[in-house]
N, C-alpha and C positions, 0 to 999 in steps of 0.2 A: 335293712330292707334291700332284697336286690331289684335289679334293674327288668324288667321285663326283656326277656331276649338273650341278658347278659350270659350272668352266673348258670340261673335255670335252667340252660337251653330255650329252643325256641317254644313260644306260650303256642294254648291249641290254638287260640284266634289268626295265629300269624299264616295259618295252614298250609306250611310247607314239611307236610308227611315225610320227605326223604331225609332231612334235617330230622323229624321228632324220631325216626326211625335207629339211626346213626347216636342220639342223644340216649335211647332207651337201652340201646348196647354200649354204652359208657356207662351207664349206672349199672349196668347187669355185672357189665368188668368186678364191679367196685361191692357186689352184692349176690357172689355165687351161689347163694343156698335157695334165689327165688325166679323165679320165670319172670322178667320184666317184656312189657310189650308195648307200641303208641295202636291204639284203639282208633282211626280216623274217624270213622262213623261217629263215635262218641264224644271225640275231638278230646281226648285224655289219654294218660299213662295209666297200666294196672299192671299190678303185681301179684303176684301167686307164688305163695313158697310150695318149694321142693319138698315132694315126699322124706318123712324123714320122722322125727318125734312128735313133731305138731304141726299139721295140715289144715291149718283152721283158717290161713288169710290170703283173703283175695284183699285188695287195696285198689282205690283207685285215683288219679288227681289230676289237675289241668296243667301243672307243671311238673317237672322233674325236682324240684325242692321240695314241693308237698309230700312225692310220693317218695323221695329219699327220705323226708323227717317219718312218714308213716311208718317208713320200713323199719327205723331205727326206736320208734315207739315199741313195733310189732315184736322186733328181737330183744328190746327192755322187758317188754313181759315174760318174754320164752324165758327168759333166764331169771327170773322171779317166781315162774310158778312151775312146779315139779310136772313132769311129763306122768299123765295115768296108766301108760301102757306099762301091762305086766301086774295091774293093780286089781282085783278080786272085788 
């Protein structure tokens, strides 16, 4: 269980945007294939992968651990299920 603030980065409650800002280009470092952003309005993290074989996810989450396990659920499937493109 992490700590609120710790591991995660800063949670959206704590609303310091320039911190979730800074945090959302840490995970992007760590996550080249997808557009990471912090959302203020929404008070969230959301992800959008990169054009490329499968265009399918946007992602969204209040912390940066949510949206890094999504991301990492979302690349578990890419590579489980065969890309349609080129397929009749």
């Amino acid at each position: 269980m992490s700590v609120p603030g710790a591991a995660d980065g800063p949670r959206a409650e704590r609303g310091d945007d320039a911190a979730c800002w800074r945090h959302a280009g840490r995970l992007r470092s760590d996550h080249p294939g997808w557009v990471i952003i912090w959302l203020a309005p929404a008070r969230e993290y959301r992800a959008y992968r990169l054009p490329g074989p499968r265009r399918d996810a946007t992602l969204a989450a209040p912390t940066l651990d949510g949206l890094a396990a999504a991301i990492a659920t979302a690349e578990q499937a890419t590579l489980r299920v065969p890309s349609r493109r080129g397929q009749q």
